[in-house]
C-alpha positions in Angstrom: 118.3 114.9 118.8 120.5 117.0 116.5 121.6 118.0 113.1 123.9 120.7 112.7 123.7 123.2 114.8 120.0 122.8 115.2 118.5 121.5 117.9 114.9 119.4 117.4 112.5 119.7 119.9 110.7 116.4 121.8 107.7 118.6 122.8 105.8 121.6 122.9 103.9 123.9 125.3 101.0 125.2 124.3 99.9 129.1 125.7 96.2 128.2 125.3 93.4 131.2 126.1 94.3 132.1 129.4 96.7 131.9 132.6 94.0 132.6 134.9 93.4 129.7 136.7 89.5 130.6 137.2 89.2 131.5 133.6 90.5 128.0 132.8 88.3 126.4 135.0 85.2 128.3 133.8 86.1 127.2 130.1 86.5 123.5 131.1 82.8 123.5 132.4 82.0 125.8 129.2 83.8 123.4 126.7 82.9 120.1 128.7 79.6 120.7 128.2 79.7 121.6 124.6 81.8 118.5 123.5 79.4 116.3 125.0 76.3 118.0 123.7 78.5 117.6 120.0 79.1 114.3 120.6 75.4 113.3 121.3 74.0 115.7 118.8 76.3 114.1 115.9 76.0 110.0 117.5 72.1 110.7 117.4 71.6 112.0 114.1 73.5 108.8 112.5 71.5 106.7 114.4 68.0 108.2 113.1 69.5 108.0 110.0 70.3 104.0 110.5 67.0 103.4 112.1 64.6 105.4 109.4 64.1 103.9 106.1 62.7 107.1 104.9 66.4 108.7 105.3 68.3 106.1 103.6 69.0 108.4 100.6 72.1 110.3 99.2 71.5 113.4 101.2 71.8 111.7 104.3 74.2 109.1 103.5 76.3 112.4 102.8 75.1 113.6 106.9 76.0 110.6 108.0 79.8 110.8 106.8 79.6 115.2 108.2 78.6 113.5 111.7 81.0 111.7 111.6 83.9 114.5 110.6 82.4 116.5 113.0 83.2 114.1 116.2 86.5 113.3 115.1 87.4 117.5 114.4 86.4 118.0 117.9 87.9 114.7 119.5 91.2 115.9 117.7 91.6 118.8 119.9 88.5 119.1 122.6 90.0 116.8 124.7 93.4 117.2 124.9 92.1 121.1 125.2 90.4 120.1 128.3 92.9 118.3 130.3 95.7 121.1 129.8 92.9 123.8 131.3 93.4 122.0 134.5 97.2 121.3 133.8 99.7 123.8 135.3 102.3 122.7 132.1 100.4 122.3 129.0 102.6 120.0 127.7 102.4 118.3 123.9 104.7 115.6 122.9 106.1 116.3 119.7 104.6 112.7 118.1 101.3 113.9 119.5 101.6 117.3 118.2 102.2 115.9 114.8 99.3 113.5 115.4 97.1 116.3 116.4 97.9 118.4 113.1 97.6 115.0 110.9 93.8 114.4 112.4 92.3 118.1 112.6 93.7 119.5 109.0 93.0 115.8 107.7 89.2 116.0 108.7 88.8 119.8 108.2 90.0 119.5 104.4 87.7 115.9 104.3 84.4 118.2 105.1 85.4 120.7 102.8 85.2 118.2 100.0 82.1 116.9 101.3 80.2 120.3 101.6 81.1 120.4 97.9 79.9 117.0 97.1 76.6 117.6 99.2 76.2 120.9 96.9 76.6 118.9 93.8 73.8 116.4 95.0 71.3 119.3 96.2 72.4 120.3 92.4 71.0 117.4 91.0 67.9 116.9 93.4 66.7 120.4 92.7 67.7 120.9 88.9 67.1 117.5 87.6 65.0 115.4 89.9 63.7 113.0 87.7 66.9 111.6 87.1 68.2 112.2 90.7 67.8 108.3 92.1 69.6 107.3 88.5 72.6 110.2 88.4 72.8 109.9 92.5 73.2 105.8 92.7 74.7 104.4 95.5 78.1 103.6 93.6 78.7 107.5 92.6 77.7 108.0 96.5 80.5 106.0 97.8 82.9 107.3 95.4 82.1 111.0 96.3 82.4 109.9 99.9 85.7 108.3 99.4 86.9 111.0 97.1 86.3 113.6 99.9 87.7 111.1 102.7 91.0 110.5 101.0 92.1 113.8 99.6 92.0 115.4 102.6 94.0 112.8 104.6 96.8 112.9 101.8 97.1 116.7 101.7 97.1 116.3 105.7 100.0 113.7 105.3 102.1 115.9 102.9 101.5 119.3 105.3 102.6 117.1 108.2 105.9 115.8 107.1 106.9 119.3 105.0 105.7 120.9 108.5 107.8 118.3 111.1 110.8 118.5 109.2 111.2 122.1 109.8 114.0 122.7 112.7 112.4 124.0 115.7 115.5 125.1 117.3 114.7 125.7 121.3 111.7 127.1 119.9 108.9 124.5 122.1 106.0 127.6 122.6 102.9 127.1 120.2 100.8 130.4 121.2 97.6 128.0 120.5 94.8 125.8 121.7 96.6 122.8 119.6 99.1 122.0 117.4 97.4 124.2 114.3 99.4 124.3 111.1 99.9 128.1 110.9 100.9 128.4 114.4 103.6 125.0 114.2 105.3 126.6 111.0 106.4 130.0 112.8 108.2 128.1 115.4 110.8 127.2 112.3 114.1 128.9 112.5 114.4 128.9 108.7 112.9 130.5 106.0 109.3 129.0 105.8 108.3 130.4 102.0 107.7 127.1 100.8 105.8 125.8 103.3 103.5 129.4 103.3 103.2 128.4 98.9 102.1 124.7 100.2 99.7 126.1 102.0 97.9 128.3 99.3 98.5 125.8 96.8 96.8 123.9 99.1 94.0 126.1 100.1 93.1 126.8 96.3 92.8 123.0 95.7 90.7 121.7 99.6 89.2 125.3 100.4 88.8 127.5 97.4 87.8 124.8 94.8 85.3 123.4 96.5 84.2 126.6 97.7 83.6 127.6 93.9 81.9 124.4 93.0 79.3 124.9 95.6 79.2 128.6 94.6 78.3 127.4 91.5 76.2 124.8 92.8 73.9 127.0 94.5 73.8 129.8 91.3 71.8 126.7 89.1 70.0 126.1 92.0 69.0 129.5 92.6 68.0 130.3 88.9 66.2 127.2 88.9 63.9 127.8 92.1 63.2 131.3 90.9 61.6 129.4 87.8 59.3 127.7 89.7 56.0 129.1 89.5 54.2 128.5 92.8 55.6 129.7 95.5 54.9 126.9 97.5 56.9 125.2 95.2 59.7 127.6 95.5 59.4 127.6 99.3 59.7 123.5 99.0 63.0 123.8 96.7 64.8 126.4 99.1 63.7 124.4 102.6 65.8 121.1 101.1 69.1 123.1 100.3 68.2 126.0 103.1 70.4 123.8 106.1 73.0 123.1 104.1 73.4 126.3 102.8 73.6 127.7 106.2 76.3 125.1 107.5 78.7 125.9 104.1 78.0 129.4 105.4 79.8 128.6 108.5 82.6 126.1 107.7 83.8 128.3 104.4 83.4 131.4 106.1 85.7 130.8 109.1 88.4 128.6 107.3 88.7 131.2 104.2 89.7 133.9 107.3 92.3 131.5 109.1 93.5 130.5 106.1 93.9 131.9 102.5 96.2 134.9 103.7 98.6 132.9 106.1 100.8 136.3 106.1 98.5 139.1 106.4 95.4 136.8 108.1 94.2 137.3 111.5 95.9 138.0 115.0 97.1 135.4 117.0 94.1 135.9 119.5 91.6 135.9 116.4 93.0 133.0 115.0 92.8 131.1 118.8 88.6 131.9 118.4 88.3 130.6 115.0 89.9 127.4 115.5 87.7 127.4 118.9 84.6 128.3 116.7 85.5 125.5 113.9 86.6 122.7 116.7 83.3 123.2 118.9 80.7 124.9 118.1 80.2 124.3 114.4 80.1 120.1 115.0 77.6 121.3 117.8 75.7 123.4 115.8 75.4 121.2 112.9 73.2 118.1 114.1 70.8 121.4 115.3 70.4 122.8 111.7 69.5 119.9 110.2 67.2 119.2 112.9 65.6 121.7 113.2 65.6 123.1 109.6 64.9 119.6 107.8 61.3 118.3 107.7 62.3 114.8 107.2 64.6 115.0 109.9 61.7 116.4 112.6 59.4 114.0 111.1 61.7 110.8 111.7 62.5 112.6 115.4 58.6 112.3 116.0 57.8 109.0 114.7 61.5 108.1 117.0 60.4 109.4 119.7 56.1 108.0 119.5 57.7 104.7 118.7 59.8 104.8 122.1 56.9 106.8 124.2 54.6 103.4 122.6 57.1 101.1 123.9 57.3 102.4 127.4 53.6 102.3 128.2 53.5 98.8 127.4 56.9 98.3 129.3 54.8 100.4 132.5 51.4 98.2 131.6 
């Protein structure tokens, strides 16, 4: 393939975290085990939300579409990540590569959106909940939900073509776990300012926006708690927004590091355990929080969990 005098790669190598071969192998149990635990974690918590009637509401119809974000993040990069830890080449074809980048920015700048969109209903749930089962209706629900679903995948789209129509030249060595947008890019032998400008434009509009709108999400909510009287009435208001709080803490935190300052961000190796941090162990973490932080959630576990303990001892009987 050529144009020019440039030549266009037909696949990469990725570095990865480390040469040493017991290194590798110690991650692959390390990561193994952590995919699988996400992948149970995540598959679980939309099945108790199926099977309970009780959690057939907005809130959870909003987990539901996280869960399932969450998966596909981490089956974007876990496990092609996992076979090159045992691979002497870690070898990416370019179509892959530009798969890879489609699927993980695509559903990273999806659960942004939705992290705004769950704000916006824990809005209306604290600050106005007579009216929450007429404002929160199922058709705005699947709107939202769609909203969040296809603007990330058409950002995604437009970053992958502007991205894979940069020349490569001979350049075929992405020092990263996958094919990540900011590491792709400075492979380019030309000048790469527009894409950089395409990226904060983007990064105002899927990371900052939303980022402010659940800012200001959680400013009403917080002004109206501390107008609650009782305090177990303030303790009830903070415990329904207190997991997702804590998971908008972690997804808007690590993305706003990688990347609103693609020029002066983080080192290569920094960069390596964010992505690492993002892809694994916040979709692991996340079915935990809202276990473990959510009432309705424990409760449904429980009532799960008699129902099956019942339907043994008559299966043993």
């Amino acid at each position: 393939m050529g144009t020019d005098n440039q030549t266009w790669v037909r696949e990469f190598i990725l570095l990865g975290l480390s040469r040493d071969w017991d290194t590798q192998v110690s991650l692959f149990v390390l990561f193994v085990v952590m995919y699988l635990v996400t992948v149970l974690g995540n598959f679980l918590i939309v099945l108790l939300i199926r099977l309970d009637g009780r959690l057939h509401t907005p809130m959870y119809f909003f987990l539901t579409n996280l869960s399932l974000v969450d998966v596909s993040y981490a089956t974007s990069i876990v496990p092609q990540m996992l076979v090159h830890f045992l691979a002497e080449q870690k070898v990416i074809p370019y179509v892959s590569c530009a798969a890879q980048l489609f699927f993980s920015l695509g559903l990273g700048g999806i659960e942004f959106v939705l992290l705004a969109v769950m704000a916006y209903d824990r809005y209306v749930a604290v600050c106005d909940p007579l009216r929450y089962s007429v404002i929160m209706h199922g058709g705005l629900c699947a709107r939202l939900a769609i909203t969040s679903w296809v603007s990330g995948s058409v950002n995604s789209l437009v970053h992958t073509a502007i991205t894979f129509q940069l020349p490569m030249c001979s350049n075929k060595f992405i020092d990263h776990i996958s094919c990540e947008i900011l590491a792709v890019v400075r492979l380019a032998c030309v000048d790469i300012s527009s894409n950089e400008i395409a990226m904060m434009v983007s990064a105002i509009v899927l990371l900052m926006s939303p980022f402010f709108l659940v800012l200001l999400s959680y400013i009403k909510i917080i002004t109206a708690i501390l107008q609650i009287r009782s305090t177990e009435g303030r303790k009830k208001a903070f415990h329904t927004c207190a997991s997702h709080l804590t998971v908008v803490v972690l997804c808007y935190g690590m993305a706003i590091v990688t990347y609103i300052q693609p020029r002066s961000g983080p080192s290569v190796l920094q960069e390596k355990l964010i992505s690492l941090f993002y892809a694994i162990l916040t979709p692991m973490l996340n079915p935990m929080i809202y276990s473990l932080r959510n009432k309705e959630v424990k409760g449904a576990w429980q009532k799960l969990l008699g129902q099956l303990s019942g339907f043994t001892s008559k299966l043993a009987t």
